[in-house]
C-alpha positions in Angstrom: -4.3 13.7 12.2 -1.9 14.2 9.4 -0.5 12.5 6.3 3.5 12.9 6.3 6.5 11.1 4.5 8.3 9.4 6.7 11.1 7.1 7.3 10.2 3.4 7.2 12.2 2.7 10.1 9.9 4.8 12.3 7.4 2.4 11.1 9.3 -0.7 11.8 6.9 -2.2 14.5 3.7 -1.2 12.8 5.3 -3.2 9.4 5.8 -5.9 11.4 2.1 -6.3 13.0 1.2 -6.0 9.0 3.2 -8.7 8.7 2.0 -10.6 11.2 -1.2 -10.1 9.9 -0.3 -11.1 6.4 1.0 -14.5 7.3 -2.1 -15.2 9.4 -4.2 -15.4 6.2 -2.0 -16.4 3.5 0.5 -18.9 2.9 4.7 -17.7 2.2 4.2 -18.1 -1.9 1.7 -15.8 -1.4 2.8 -13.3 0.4 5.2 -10.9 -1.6 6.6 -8.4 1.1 9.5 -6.4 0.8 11.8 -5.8 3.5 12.4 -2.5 5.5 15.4 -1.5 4.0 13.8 -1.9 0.3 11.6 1.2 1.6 14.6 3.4 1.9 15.1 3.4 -2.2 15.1 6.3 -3.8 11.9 5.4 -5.8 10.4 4.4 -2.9 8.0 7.2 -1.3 6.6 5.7 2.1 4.0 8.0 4.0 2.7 7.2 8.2 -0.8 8.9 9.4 0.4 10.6 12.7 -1.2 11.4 15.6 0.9 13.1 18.1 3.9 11.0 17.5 1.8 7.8 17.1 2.2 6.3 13.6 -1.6 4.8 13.0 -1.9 3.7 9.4 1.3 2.9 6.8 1.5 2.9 3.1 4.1 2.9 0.6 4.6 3.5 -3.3 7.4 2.3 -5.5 8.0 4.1 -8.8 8.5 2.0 -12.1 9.1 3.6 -15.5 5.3 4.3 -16.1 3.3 3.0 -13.1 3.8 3.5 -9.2 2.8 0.5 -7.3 1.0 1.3 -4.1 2.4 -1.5 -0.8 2.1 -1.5 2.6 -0.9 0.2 2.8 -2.1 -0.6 6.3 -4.5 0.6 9.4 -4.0 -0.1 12.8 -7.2 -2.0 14.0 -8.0 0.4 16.6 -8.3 2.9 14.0 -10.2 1.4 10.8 -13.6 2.9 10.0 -11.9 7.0 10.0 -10.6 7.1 6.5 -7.6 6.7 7.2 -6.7 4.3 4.4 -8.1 6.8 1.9 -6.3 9.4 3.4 -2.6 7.6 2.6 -4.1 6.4 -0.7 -4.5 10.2 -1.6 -1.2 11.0 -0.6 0.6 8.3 -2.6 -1.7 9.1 -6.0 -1.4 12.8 -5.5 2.4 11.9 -5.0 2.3 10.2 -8.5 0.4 12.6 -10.2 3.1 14.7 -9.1 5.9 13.0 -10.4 3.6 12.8 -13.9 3.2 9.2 -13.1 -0.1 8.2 -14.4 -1.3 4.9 -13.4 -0.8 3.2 -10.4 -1.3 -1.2 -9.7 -1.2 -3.0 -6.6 -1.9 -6.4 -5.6 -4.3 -7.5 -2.8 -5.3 -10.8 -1.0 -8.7 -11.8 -1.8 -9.2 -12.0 2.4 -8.5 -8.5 2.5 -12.2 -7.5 1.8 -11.9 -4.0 3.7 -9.0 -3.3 1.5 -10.7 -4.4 -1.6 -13.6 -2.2 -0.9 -11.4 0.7 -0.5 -9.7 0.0 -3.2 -12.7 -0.9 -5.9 -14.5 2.5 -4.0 -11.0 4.6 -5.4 -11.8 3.5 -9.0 -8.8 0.8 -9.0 -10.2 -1.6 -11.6 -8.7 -5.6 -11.4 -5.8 -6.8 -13.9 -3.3 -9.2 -14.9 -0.5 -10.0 -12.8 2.3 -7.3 -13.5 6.0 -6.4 -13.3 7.6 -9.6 -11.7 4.3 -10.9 -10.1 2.6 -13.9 -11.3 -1.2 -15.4 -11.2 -1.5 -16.7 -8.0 -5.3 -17.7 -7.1 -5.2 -16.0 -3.5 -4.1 -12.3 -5.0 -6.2 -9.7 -6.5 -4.0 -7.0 -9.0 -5.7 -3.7 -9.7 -4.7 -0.5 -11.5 -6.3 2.8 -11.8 -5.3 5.5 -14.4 -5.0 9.5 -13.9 -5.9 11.9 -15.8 
């Protein structure tokens, strides 16, 4: 198993079952997903766990003038439970810290209790909405700083 940057469109199915899954829970206003071609930006930095040529878990950063904000993070079902999500969370902070980016935010839906575990186990502490987001009572925002 390894962590690699790689082109979103290789990922296009496995964005789309995360998609899927997103509009299973929540309703369109609260579902804030970007579209596969936004991943392609240059301050976009989107990494796949790969096993053999099998993509098994997603995740996604987009840099803003002094935060990164992690998306997409995602784990095929079949493969939840191996750290896998940790795995790509390392790779997109350890890509920020890299780029002397030193906090990163993302928003999650208060269904996604895995996720929030994950995230609340990295340290990510919750906020206000930020950038263009607003309150919405179905989303959690976090941020965790670096040292």
């Amino acid at each position: 198993m390894k962590i690699v940057q790689i082109k979103p469109e290789k990922a296009k199915d496995l964005i789309e079952v995360f998609e899927r899954y997103q509009s299973s829970l929540y309703p369109s206003e609260s579902r804030h997903m970007d579209r596969l071609g936004a991943f392609s930006n240059k301050n976009v930095i989107f990494y796949g766990a790969m096993q053999d040529e099998n993509i098994l878990a997603i995740g996604a950063v987009e840099i803003f003038k002094n935060y990164g904000e992690i998306k997409h993070v995602f784990v095929m079902d079949d493969h939840r439970g191996k750290g896998l999500g940790k795995m790509i969370m390392a790779a997109l902070e350890n890509y920020l810290i890299a780029q002397s980016i030193r906090s990163a935010k993302l928003k999650i839906g208060i269904l996604q209790y895995e996720a929030l575990g994950l995230y609340r186990n990295l340290d990510y502490k919750e906020c206000h909405a930020f950038g263009t987001y607003r309150p919405d009572p179905l989303t959690v925002y976090m941020t965790k700083s670096f040292k």
